[in-house]
C-alpha positions as a printed Julia matrix, in Angstrom:
597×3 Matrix{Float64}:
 -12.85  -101.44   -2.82
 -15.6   -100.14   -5.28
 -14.39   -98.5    -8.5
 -16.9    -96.85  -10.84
 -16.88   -94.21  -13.25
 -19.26   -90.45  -12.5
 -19.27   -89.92  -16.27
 -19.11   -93.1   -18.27
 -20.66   -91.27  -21.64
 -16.93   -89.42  -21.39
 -15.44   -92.5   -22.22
 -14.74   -92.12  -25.74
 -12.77   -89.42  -25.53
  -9.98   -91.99  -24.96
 -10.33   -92.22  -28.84
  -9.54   -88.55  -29.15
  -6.49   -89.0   -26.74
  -5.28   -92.17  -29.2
  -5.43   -89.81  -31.95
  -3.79   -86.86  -30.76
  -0.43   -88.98  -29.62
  -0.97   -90.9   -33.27
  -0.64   -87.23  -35.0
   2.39   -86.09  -32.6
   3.7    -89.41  -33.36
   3.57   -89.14  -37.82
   4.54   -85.81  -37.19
   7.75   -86.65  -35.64
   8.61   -89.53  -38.52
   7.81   -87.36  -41.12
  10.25   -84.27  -39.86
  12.8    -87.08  -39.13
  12.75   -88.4   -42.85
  12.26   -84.9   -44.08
  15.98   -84.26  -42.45
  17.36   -87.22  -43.93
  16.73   -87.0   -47.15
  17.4    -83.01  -46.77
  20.89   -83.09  -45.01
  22.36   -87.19  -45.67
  24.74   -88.05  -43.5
  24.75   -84.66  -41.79
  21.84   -85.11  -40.09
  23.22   -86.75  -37.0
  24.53   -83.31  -36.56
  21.62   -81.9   -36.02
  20.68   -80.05  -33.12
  17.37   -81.85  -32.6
  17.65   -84.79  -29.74
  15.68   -87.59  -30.68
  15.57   -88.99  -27.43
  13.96   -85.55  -26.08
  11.91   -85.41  -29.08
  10.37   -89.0   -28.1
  10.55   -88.02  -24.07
   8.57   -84.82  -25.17
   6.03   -87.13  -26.99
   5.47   -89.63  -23.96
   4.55   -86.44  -22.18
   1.98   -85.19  -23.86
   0.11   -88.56  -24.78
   0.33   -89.5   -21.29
  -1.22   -85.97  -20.1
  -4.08   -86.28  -22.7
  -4.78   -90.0   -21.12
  -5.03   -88.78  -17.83
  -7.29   -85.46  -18.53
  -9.14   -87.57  -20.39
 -10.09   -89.84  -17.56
 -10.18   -87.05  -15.0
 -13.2    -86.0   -17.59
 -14.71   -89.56  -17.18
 -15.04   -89.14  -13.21
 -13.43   -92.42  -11.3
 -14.73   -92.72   -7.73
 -12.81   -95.26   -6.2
 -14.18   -96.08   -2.62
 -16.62   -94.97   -0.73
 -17.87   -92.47    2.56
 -20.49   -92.42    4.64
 -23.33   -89.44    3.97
 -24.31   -87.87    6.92
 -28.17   -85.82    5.25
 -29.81   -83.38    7.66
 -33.81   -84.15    7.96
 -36.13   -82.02    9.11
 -40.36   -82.88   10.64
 -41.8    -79.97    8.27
 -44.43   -80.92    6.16
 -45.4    -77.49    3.45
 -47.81   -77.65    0.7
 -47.63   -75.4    -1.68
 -51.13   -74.09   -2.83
 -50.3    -71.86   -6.06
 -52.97   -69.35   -7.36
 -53.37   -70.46  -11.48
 -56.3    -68.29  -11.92
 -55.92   -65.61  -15.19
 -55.04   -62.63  -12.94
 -52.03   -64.53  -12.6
 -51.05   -63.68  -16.33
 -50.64   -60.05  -15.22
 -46.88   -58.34  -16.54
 -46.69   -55.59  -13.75
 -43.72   -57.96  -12.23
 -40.94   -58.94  -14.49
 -42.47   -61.26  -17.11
 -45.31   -62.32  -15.47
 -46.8    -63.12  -12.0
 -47.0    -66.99  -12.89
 -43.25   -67.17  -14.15
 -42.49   -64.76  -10.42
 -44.29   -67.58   -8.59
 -42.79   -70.17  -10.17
 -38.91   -68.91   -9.7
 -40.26   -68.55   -5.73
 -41.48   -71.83   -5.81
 -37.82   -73.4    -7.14
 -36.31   -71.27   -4.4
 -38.18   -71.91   -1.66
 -38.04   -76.13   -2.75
 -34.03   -75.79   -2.32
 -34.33   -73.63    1.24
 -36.51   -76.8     2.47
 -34.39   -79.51    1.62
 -34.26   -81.9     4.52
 -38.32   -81.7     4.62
 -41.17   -83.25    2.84
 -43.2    -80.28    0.04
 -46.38   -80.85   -2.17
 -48.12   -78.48   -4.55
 -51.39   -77.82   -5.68
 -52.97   -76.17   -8.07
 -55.98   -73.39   -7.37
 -58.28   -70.91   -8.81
 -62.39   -71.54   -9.06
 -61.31   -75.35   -8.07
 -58.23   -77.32   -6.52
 -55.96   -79.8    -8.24
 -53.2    -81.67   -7.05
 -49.68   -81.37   -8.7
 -47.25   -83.07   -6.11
 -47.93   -84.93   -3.22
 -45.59   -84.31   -0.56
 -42.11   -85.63   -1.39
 -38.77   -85.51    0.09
 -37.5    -84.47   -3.93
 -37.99   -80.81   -2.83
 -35.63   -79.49   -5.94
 -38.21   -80.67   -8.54
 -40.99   -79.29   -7.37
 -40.28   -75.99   -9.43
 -39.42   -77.06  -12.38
 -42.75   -79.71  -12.57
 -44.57   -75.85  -13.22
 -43.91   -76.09  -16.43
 -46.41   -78.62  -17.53
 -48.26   -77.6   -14.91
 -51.63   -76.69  -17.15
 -51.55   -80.12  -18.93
 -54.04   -82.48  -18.01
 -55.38   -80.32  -15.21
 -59.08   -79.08  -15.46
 -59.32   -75.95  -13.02
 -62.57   -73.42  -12.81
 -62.2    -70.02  -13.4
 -62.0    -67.76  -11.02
 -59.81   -67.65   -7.54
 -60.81   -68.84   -3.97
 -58.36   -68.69   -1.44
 -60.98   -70.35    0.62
 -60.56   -73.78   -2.28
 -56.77   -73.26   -1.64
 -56.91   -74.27    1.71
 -59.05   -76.92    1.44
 -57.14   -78.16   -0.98
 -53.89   -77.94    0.58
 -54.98   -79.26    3.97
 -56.2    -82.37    2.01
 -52.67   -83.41    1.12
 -52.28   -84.11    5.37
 -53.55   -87.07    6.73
 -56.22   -86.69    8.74
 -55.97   -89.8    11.14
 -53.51   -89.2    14.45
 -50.07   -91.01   13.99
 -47.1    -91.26   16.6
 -44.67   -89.1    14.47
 -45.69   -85.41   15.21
 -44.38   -83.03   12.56
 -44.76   -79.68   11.69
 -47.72   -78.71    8.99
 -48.01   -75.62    6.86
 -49.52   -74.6     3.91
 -47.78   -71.85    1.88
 -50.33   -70.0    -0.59
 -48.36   -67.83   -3.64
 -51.01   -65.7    -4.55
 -52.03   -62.06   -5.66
 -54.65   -62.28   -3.02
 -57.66   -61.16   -5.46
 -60.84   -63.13   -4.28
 -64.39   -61.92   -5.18
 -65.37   -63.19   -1.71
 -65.81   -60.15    1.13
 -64.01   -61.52    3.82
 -61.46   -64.23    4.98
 -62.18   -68.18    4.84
 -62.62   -69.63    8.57
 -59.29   -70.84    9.97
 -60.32   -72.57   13.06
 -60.53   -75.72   11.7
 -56.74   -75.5    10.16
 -55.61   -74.13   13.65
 -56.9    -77.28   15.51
 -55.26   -79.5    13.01
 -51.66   -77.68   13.75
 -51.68   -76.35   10.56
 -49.8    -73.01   10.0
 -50.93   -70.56    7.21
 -48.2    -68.53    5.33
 -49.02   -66.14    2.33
 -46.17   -64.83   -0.38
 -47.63   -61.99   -2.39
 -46.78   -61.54   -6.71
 -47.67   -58.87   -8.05
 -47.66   -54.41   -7.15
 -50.5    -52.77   -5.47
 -50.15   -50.59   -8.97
 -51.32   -53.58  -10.81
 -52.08   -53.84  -14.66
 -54.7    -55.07  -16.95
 -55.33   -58.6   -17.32
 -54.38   -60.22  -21.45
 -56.67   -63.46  -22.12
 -54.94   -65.98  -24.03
 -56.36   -68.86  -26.23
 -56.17   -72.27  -26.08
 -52.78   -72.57  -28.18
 -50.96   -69.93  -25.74
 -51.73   -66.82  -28.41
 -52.54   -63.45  -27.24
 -56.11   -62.03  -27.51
 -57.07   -59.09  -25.83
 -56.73   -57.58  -22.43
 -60.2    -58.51  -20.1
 -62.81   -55.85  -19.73
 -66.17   -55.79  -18.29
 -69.49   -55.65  -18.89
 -69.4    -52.17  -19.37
 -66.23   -52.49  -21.79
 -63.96   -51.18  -19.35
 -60.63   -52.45  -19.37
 -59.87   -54.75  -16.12
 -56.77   -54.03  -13.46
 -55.91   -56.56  -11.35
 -53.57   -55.07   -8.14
 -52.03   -57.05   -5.38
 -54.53   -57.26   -2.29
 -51.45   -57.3     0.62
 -54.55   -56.55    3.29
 -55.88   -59.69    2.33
 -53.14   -61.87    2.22
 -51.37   -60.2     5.63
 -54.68   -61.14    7.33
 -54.9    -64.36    6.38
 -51.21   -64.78    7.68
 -51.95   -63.45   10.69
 -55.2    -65.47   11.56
 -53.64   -68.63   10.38
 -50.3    -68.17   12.75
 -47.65   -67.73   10.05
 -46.0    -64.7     8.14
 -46.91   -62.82    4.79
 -44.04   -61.95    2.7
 -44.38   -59.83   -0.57
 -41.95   -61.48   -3.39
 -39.5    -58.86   -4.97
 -36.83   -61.17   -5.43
 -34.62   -64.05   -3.87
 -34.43   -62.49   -0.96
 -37.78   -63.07   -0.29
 -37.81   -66.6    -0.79
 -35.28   -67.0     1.42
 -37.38   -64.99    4.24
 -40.12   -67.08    3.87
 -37.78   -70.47    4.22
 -36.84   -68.95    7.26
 -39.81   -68.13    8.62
 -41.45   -71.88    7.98
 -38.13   -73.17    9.62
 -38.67   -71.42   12.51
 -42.12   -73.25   13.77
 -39.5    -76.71   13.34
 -36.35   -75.39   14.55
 -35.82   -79.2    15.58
 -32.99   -80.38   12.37
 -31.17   -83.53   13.04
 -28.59   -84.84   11.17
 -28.84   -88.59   10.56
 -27.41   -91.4     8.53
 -27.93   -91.02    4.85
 -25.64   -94.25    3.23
 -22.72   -94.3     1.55
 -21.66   -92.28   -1.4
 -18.46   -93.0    -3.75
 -15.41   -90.89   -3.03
 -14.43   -88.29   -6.09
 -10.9    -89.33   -7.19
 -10.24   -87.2   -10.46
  -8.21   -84.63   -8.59
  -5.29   -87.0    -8.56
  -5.64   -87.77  -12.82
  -5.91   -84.13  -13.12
  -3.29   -82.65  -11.32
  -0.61   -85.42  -12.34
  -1.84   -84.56  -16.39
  -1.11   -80.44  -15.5
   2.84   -81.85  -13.97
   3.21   -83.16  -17.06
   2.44   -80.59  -19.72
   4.48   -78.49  -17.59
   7.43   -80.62  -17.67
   6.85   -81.19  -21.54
   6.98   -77.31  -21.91
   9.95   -77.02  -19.85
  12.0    -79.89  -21.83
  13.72   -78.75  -24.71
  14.48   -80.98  -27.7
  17.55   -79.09  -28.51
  20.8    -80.66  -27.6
  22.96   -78.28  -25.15
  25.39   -76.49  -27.42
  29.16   -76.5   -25.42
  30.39   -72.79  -23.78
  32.94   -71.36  -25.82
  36.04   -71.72  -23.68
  37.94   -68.16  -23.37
  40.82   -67.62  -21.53
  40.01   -65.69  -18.14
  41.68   -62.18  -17.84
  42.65   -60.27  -15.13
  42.28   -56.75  -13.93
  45.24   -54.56  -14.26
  46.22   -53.12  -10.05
  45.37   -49.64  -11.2
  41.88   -50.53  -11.95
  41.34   -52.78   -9.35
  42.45   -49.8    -6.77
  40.55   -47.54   -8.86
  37.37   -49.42   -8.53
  37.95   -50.21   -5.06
  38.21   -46.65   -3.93
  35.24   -46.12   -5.82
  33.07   -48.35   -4.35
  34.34   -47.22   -0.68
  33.92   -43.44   -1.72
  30.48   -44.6    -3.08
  29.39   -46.3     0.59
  30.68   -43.68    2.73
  28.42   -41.22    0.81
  25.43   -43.42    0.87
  25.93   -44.3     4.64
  27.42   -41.03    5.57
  25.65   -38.81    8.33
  22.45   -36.55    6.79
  22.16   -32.78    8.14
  20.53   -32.91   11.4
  19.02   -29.05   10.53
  17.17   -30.19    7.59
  15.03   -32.87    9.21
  14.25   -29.47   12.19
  13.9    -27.04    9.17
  11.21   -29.38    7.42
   9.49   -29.62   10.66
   9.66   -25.79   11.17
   7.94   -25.83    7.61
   4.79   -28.25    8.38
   4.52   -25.79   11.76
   4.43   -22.72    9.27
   1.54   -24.03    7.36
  -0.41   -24.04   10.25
   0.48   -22.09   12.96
   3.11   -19.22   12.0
   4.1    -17.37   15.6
   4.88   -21.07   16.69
   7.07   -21.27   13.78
   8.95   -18.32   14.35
  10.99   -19.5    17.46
  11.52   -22.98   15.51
  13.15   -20.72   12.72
  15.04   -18.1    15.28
  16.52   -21.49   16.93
  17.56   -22.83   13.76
  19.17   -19.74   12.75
  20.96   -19.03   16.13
  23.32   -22.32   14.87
  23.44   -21.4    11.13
  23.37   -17.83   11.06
  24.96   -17.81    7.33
  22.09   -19.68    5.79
  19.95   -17.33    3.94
  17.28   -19.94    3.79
  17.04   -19.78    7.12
  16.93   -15.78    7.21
  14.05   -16.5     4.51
  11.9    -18.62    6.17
  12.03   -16.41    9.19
  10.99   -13.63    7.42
   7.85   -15.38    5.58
   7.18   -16.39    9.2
   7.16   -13.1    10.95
   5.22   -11.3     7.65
   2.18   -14.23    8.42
   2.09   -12.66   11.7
   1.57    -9.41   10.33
   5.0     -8.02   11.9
   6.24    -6.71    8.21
   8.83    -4.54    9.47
  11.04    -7.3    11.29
  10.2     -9.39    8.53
  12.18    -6.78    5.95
  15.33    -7.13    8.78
  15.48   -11.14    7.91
  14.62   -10.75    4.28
  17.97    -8.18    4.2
  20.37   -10.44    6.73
  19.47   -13.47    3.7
  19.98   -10.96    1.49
  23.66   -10.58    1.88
  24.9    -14.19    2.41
  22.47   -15.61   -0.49
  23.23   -16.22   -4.26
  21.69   -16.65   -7.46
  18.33   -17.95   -7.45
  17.59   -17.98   -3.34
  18.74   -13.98   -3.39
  16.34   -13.53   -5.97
  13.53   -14.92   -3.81
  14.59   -12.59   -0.87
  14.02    -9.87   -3.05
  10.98   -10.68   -4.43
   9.96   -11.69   -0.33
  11.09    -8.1     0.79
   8.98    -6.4    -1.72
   6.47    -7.97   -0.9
   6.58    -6.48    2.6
   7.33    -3.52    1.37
   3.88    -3.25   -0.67
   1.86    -4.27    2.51
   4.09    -1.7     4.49
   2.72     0.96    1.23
   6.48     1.55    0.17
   4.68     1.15   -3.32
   8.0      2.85   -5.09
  10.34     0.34   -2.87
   8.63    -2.48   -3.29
   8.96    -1.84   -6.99
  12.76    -1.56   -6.75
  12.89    -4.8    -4.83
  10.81    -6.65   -7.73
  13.07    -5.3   -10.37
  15.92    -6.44   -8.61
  14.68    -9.78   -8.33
  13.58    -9.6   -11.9
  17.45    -8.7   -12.88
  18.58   -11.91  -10.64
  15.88   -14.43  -12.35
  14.74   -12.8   -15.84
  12.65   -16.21  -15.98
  10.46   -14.85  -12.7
   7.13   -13.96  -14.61
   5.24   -13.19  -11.18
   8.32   -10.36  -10.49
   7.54    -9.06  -14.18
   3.71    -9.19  -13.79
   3.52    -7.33   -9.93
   5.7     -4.58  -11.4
   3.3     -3.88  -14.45
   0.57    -3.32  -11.62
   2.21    -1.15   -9.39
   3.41     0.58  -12.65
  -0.71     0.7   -13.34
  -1.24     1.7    -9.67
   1.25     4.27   -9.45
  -0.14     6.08  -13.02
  -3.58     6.11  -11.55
  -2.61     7.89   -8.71
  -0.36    10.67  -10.04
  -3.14    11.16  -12.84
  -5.62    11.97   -9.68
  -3.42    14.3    -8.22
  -4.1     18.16   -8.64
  -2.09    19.59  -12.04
  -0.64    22.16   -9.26
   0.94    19.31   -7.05
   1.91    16.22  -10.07
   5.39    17.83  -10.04
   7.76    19.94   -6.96
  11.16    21.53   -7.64
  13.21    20.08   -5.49
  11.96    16.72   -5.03
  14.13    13.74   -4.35
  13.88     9.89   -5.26
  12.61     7.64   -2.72
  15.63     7.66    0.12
  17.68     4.65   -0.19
  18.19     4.7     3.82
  14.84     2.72    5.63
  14.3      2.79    9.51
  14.44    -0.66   11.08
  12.08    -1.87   13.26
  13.98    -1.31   16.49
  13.7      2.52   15.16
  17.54     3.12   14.46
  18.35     4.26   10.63
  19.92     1.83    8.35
  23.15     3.66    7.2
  22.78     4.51    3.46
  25.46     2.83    1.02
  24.71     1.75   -2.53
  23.09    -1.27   -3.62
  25.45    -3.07   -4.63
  27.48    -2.81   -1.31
  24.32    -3.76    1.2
  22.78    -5.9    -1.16
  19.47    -4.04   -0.48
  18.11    -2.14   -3.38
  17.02     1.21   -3.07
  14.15     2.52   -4.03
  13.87     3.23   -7.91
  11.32     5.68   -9.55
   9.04     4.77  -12.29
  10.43     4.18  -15.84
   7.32     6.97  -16.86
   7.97     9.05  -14.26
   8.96    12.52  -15.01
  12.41    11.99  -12.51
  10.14    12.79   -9.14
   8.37    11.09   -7.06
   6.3     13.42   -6.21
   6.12    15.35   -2.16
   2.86    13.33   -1.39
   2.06     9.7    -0.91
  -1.03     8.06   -1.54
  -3.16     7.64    1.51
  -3.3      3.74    1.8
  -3.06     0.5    -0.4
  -6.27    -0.43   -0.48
  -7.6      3.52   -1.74
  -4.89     3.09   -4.48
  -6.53    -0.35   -5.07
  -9.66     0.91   -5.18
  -9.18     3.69   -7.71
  -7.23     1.5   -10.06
 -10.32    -0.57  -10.44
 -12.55     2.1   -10.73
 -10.67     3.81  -14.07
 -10.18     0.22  -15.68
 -11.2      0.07  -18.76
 -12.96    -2.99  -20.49
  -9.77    -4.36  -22.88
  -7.51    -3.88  -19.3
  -9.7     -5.84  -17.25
  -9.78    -8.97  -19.51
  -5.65    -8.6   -20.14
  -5.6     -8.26  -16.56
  -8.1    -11.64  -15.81
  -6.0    -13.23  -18.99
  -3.26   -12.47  -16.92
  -4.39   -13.92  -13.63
  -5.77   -17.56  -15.14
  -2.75   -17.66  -16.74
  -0.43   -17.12  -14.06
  -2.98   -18.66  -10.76
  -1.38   -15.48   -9.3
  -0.71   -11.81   -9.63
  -2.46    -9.35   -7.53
  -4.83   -11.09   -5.46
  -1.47   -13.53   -4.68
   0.31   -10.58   -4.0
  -2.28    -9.23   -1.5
  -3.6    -12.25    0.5
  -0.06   -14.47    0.57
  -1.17   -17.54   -1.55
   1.38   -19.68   -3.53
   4.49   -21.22   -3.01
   7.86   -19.94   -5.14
  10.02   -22.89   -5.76
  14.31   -22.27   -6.23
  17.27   -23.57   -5.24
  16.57   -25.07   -1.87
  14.37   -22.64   -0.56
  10.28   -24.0    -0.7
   8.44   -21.24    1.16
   4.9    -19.79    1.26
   4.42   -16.26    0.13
């Protein structure tokens, strides 16, 4: 069995380790003769446990020993290394000219090239790579090696020692790159291609002759740096310092852009792909590509390699820290021994019946209406004539419950039915208390002010306003139809404001089936009648208005400026009022009753 070490520079941390449990360990004396001399012969009364103090000490020397070789790396044994291998030769044939130097990509095109050129070097791994060097001449910077991974990073020395002409030939590139094949016929047939990073700038007019390449089996790909925008070119010393940007004869400043026709045509005539660099991804489409014309990967014996065994050192050193936090050097202190009482019977039987009363409640039978009235409810919000036989069905089995009565009535108003809905709102009317009756009110006037019964509807709000002096909306509708009812009766003709004679609104209203309610106060039918206006001069007046929505239309004509914005202060500050009391929007909350209005 081999046994080596992955990190043998890690080794003296075992000194650190020594030291550590040497600290813990003078630590531990001194506190010990630091008692002593403190407390005499009282110390052994201490709570401290010197044999946990020591156990806790073992603990943590022994878990710095073993993280300390986990660090170092043993491999103990060894497995076989299966390494996949692939028949594709690429050189590389990267464009060094000074066009190259151009800062339209991020940093520069070079620095571009040469993160494509470390990416594409890890995507071929398995394969043999070279590079080469091109711009007015060729040079060769790798020879094809299986060491794919450091053909990247050899760019950055890749101008020293390396004569290269100005200017760029992609025509050089070639021949340069194809050089790095051999030439003579050998039994092992593998796949050739040369790979040219380049911004595709050549002074020549057209393409170099591929023929010659295509015979040989070579394949041609092209990777393009750089925008078809472009920018202008700096020129740099011999020490790497800045200059100037290049101009021309004429002192015109130079741009350099990326020739893609160029490149794309050269890929094309040379039976590979061109690919435009604007990130990883790119490099990984060109790996792709160039593994494509060799899909032929085999996997194959690559030796032995020693077996990782630090897991084992690592995870025993993490068991014992965590049993060293969980020991505690304190001695356990002894349980006070109390004598055990008992319950008196009463309380026993008291909690008993409790707990019984408690579970029968909690396991008890829920109303079976309430699960059909909530469905009733999601039906309302969306379809209110299918709702009202839900609601009728309901209230044929609890004819009592003026929640019931209520939701019926919101129902049948939806539909536009207002008159039966004022027969529901009066059946909850009588059976309901507190806050739900105040709700029926406020429902029925409602009805009554889309029905016009302006001076009814009133009563009904003031009513519900006398039930629930917290109901702001009751409080606010009454103000308007105070306002509405002023601007009509100061339109009327001076000869017809006031009649002899006249009478309050009658307190008896026709039902919908046409028969007359009987009159009886309002206290006995629980239906209010209707009530004049507080400014009223004790008549209502012989005529009505005409409609709602003329009243309406005058009130907003004779606003003034300082009533409108009360009125809008009003209305953002409730979310409701008029228009809520018109359309039907909102929901008023009380007692159990959760209904649209």
């Amino acid at each position: 069995m081999k046994i080596a070490l992955a990190h043998p520079e890690l080794a003296p941390l075992l000194i650190a380790a020594g030291l550590i449990v040497a600290l813990c360990t003078v630590a531990l004396v001194r506190r010990r003769r630091a008692l002593a001399a403190f407390a005499g012969p009282g110390a052994r009364l201490v709570s401290a446990d010197p044999a946990l103090q020591v156990a806790k000490l073992i603990l943590v020397g022994a878990a710095c020993l073993l993280v300390v070789l986990a660090l170092v790396g043993p491999q103990i044994g060894e497995v076989p290394r299966r390494a996949a291998t692939s028949r594709l030769d690429t050189v590389i044939a990267l464009d060094v000219s000074q066009s190259m130097a151009v800062r339209d990509v991020d940093i520069d095109r070079l620095h571009s090239a040469q993160r494509a050129i470390e990416l594409l070097g890890q995507q071929l791994s398995g394969g043999r790579v070279g590079l080469t060097l091109f711009a007015g001449s060729s040079a060769l910077r790798y020879p094809l090696t299986a060491s794919t991974k450091i053909v990247g990073p050899a760019l950055d020395t890749s101008g020293h020692g390396f004569r290269v002409q100005p200017g760029s030939s992609l025509r050089i590139a070639l021949q340069g790159a194809a050089a790095q094949f051999p030439t003579a016929e050998t039994g092992d047939l593998r796949t050739r291609a040369i790979v040219v990073i380049s911004d595709g700038e050549d002074p020549a007019p057209d393409l170099p002759p591929l023929d010659s390449y295509l015979a040989r089996g070579l394949h041609v790909f092209t990777l393009g740096i750089g925008t078809p925008e472009g920018g202008p070119v700096p020129v740099y010393d011999s020490q790497g310092r800045f200059q100037q940007m290049l101009v021309d004869a004429n002192g015109t400043q130079v741009t350099s852009r990326l020739d893609e026709a160029r490149l794309t045509g050269l890929a094309a005539a040379g039976g590979g792909r061109y690919v435009r660099y604007d990130g990883d991804t790119a490099a990984k489409t060109l790996s792709d590509a160039l593994r494509a014309i060799d899909p032929a990967v085999a996997a194959t014996e690559g030796g032995v390699s020693p077996e990782d065994r630090y897991q084992f050192f690592l995870g025993l050193a993490v068991v014992l820290l965590v049993a060293d936090w969980l020991i505690s050097e304190r001695r356990p202190m002894p349980r006070p021994r109390v004598p055990r009482g008992r319950a008196a019977p009463r309380r026993r039987l008291i909690a008993s019946a409790t707990g019984l009363l408690l579970l029968v409640v909690a396991c008890g039978p829920q109303d079976p209406i309430a699960d059909q009235l909530d469905a009733a409810n999601q039906i309302f919000t969306r379809d209110p004539a299918g709702a009202v036989a839900r609601y009728r069905d309901l209230q044929a089995k609890r004819p009592a419950a003026p929640e019931i009565s209520i939701d019926l009535g919101n129902a049948v108003a939806a539909t536009g039915e207002h008159d039966r809905a004022l027969v529901e709102y009066s059946r909850a009317i009588d059976t309901a208390k507190g806050r739900t009756r105040a709700i029926a009110f406020y429902d029925r006037a409602t009805s009554l002010f889309r029905l016009g019964r302006i001076l009814d509807a009133r009563a009904a709000y003031v009513e519900a306003l006398r039930l629930d002096p917290n109901d702001r909306d009751a409080k606010f509708n009454i103000e308007v139809i105070d306002r509405i009812l002023g601007t009509i009766r100061s339109q009327r003709p001076a000869s017809a404001s006031s009649s002899p004679g006249a009478s309050t609104a009658p307190s008896g209203r026709q039902q919908p089936g046409g028969s007359p309610q009987p009159t009886a106060p309002a206290a006995a039918s629980g239906t209010p009648a209707g009530t004049p206006v507080p400014d009223a001069t004790g008549s209502s007046g012989p005529t009505q208005p005409e409609s709602v929505q003329s009243a309406l239309t005058s009130f907003r004509r004779d606003l003034t400026v300082d009533e409108a914005l009360k009125l809008l202060d009003a209305l953002r500050g409730e979310q409701r009022g008029l228009p809520a009391l018109l359309e039907g929007t909102g929901v008023r909350r009380g007692g159990n009753v959760d209904v649209p209005y």
